[in-house]
VMD Tcl script that draws the C-alpha trace (Angstrom):
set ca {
  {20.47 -11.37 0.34}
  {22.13 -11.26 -3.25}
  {19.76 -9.96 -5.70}
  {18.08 -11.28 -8.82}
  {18.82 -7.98 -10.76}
  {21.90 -7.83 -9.68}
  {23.32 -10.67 -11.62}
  {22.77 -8.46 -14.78}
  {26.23 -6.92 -14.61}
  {28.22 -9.97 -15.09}
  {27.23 -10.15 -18.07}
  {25.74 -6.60 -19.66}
  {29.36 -5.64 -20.95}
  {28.76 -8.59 -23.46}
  {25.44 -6.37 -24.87}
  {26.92 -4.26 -27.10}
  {28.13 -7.13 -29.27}
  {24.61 -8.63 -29.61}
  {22.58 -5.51 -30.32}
  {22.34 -3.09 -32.98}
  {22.36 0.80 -32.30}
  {18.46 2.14 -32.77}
  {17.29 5.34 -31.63}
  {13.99 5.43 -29.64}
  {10.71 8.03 -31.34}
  {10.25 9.01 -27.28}
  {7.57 8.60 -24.85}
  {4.00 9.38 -27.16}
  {1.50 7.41 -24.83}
  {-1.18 8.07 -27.08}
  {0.48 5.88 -29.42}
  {0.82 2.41 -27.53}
  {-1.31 -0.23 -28.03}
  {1.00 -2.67 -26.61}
  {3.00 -2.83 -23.51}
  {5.36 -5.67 -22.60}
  {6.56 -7.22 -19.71}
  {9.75 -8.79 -18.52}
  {8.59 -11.98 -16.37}
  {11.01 -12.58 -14.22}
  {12.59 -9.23 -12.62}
  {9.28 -6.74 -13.59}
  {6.80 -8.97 -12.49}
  {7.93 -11.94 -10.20}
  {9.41 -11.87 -6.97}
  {12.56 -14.30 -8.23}
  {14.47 -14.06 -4.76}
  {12.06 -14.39 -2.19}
  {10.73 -17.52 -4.47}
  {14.17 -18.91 -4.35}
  {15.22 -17.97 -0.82}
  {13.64 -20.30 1.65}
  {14.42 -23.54 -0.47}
  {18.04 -22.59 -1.40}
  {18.31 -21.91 2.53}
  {16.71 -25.84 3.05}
  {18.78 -27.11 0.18}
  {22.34 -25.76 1.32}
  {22.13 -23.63 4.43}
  {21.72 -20.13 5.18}
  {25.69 -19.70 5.13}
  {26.05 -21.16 1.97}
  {22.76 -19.29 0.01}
  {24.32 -16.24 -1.04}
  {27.25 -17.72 -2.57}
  {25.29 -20.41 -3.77}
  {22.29 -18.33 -5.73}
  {25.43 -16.09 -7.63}
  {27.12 -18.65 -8.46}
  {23.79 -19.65 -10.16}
  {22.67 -17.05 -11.83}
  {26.07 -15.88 -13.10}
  {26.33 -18.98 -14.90}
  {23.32 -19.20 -15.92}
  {23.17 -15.69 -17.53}
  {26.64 -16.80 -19.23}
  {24.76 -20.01 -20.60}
  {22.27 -18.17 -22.01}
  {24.15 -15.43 -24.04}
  {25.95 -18.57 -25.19}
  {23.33 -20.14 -26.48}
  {21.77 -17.71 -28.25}
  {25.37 -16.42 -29.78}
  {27.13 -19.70 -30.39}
  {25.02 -22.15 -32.36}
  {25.62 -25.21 -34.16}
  {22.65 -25.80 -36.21}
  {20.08 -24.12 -37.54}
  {17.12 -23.80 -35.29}
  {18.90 -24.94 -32.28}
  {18.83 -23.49 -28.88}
  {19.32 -25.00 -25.58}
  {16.49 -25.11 -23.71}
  {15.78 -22.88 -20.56}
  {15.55 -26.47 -18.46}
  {18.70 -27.07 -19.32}
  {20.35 -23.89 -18.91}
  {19.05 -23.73 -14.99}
  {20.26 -27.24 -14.45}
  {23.34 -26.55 -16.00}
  {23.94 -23.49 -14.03}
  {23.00 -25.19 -10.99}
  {25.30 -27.93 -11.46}
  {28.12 -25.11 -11.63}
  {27.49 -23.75 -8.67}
  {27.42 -26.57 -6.92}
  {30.67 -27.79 -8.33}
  {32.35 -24.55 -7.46}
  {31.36 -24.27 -4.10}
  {32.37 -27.64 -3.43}
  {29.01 -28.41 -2.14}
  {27.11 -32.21 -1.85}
  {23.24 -31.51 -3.53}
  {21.13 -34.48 -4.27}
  {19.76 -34.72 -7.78}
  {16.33 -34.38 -5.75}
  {16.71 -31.20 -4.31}
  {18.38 -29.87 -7.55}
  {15.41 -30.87 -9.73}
  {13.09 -29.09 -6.83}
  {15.24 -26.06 -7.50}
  {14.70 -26.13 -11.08}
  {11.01 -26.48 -10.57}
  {10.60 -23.30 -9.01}
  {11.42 -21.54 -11.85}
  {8.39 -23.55 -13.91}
  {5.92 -23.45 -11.26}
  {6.85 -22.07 -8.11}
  {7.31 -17.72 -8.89}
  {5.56 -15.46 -6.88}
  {4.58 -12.20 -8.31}
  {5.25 -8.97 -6.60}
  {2.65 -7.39 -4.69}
  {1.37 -4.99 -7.23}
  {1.86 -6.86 -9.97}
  {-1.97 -8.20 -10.29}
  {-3.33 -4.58 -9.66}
  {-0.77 -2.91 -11.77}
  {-1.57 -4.76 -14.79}
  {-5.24 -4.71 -14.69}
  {-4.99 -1.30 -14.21}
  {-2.63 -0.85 -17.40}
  {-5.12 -2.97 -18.98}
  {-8.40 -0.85 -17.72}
  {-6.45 1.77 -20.03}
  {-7.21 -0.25 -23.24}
  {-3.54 -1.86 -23.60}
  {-3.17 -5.12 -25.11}
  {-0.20 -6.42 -22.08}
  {2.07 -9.43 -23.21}
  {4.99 -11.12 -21.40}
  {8.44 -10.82 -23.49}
  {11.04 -12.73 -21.44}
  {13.52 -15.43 -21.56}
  {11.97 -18.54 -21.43}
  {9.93 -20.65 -23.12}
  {6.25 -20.17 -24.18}
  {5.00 -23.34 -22.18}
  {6.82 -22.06 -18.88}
  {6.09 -18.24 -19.08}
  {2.19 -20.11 -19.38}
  {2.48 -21.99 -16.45}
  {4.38 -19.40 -14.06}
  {1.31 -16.59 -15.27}
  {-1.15 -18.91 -14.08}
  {-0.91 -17.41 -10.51}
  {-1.86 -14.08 -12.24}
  {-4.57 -15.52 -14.08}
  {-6.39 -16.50 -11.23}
  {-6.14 -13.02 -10.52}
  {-8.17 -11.70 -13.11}
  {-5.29 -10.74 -15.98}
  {-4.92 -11.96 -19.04}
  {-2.19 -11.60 -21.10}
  {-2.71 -10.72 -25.17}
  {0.72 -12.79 -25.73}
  {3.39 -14.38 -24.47}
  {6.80 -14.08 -26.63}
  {9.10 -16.63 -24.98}
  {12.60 -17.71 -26.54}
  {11.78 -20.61 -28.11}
  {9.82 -18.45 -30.48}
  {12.84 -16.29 -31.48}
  {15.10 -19.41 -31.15}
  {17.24 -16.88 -29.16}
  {17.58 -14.95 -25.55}
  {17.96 -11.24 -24.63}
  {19.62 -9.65 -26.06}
  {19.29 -10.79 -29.25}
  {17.48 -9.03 -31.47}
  {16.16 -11.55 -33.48}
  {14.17 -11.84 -29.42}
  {13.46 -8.66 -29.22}
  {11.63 -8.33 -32.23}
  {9.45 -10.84 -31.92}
  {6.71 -8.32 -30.43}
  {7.08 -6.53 -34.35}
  {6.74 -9.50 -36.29}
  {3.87 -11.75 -34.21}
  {1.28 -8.44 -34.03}
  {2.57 -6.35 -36.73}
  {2.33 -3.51 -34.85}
  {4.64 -0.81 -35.62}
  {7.89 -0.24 -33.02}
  {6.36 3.29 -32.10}
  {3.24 1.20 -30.77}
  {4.70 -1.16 -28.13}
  {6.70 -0.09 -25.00}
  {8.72 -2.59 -22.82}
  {8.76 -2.87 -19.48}
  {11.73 -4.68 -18.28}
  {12.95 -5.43 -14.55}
  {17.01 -4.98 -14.86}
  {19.64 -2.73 -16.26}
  {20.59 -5.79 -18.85}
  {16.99 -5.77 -20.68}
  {16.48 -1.86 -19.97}
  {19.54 -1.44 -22.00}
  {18.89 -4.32 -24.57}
  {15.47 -3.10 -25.06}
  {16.37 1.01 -25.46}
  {19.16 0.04 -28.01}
  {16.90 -2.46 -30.12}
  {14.48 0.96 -30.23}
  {11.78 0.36 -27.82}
  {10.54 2.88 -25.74}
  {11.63 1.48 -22.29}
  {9.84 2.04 -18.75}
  {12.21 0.70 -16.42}
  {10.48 -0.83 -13.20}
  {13.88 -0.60 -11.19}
  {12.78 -2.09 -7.97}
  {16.09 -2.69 -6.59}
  {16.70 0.97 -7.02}
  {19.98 0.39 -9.46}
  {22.29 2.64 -11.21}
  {21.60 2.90 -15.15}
  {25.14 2.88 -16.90}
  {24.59 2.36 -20.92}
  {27.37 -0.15 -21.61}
  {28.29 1.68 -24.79}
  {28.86 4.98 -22.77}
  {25.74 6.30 -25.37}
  {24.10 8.67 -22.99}
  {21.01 8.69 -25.29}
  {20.84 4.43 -24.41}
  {19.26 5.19 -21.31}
  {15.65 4.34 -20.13}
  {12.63 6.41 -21.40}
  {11.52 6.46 -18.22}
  {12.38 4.74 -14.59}
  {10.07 4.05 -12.15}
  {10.15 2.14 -8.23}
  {7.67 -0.27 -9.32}
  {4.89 -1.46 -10.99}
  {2.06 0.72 -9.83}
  {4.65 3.95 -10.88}
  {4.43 2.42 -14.44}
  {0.36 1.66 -14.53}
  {-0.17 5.22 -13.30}
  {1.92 6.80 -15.47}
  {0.39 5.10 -18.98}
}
mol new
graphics top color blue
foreach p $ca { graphics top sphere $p radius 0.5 }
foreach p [lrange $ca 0 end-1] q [lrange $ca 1 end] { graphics top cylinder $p $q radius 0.2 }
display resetview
């Protein structure tokens, strides 16, 4: 199966270009008040949501090659959108983006897709996530601690909302959700990445991120964040400026590693 967070690398070489260099004040636990949360690598199960339907949709031969295809693109359209704009206060949406993506894959592959089944693709990414299995537990233990816990992910505000939902019923609430159309930008940007900084006020010593992929772990660590990298695929870290001090605060297995260790 082709992973999720392993469609980072296509495009993390492009990083450098959107980020400014910041140096992190180091892991102080007694000083966060806020942690945030990448939605869809951290805390949802992305491929196993996708899996079975992209398997209906164009065969088990064709899903591998298929879901790359996919999320190259679409990890392509989205540093484009955020880096190459012609108006002020335009971005394309993250709707748009997936179909867009998905369209290019299908293309490319030479593959026959109904509009149907490529609109029931798209949905899943609105309403059809699952979490990971210690996601629920993890963060009401992290918020048991007395964090405030906010998602800060691509994506916009209404559709982070509606995929948390599931998590809701389980008991945890989020204190925010900073989605793209807030920023008017995607990771890396840093006019995203501050958003946390200049909703709450809360100085960058306060908050730590916890994102799900080498491409936010390093976006995060160079914006200045301390960074607590749930690295459940069990990647390599490679700073794409060759900085070794653009590396992860910390880097845990999963989510329960990062709840126990706040």
């Amino acid at each position: 199966m082709v992973k999720f967070t392993d469609r980072w690398f296509a495009v993390s070489f492009f990083v450098l270009f959107l980020l400014f260099s910041a140096h992190s004040e180091g892991i102080r636990k007694k000083e966060f008040q806020l942690i945030t949360f990448d939605l869809f690598a951290a805390l949802m199960d992305v491929d196993s949501s996708l899996y079975p339907t992209v398997v209906e949709v164009v065969g088990k031969d064709k899903a591998d090659a298929f879901v790359g295809a996919w999320y190259n693109q679409l990890y392509g359209n989205l540093l484009i959108s955020s880096s190459i704009v012609p108006g002020e206060g335009y971005l394309v949406d993250y709707r748009t983006n997936l179909f867009q993506a998905i369209t290019y894959a299908i293309k490319s592959l030479g593959l026959n897709v109904s509009s149907e089944d490529q609109q029931k693709l798209v949905k899943i990414w609105f309403t059809g996530l699952i979490p990971w299995k210690d996601t629920a537990s993890a963060l009401s233990q992290i918020k048991s601690k007395g964090y405030q816990i906010a998602v800060l992910s691509n994506g916009g505000v209404a559709q982070i909302q509606s995929l948390v939902k599931v998590l809701e019923k389980q008991n945890v609430t989020f204190d925010h959700i900073f989605g793209s159309d807030l920023a008017q930008a995607y990771k890396p940007s840093t006019k995203f990445y501050a958003l946390p900084l200049n909703i709450t006020g809360l100085p960058m010593s306060a908050i730590a991120h916890v994102p799900g992929s080498m491409f936010d772990a390093f976006g995060a660590k160079l914006f200045g964040y301390t960074t607590l990298w749930c690295n459940r695929g069990d990647d390599y870290f490679i700073p794409v400026d060759g900085n070794p001090n653009h590396v992860p605060d910390q880097i845990f297995a999963n989510l329960l590693e990062v709840a126990n260790y706040l």
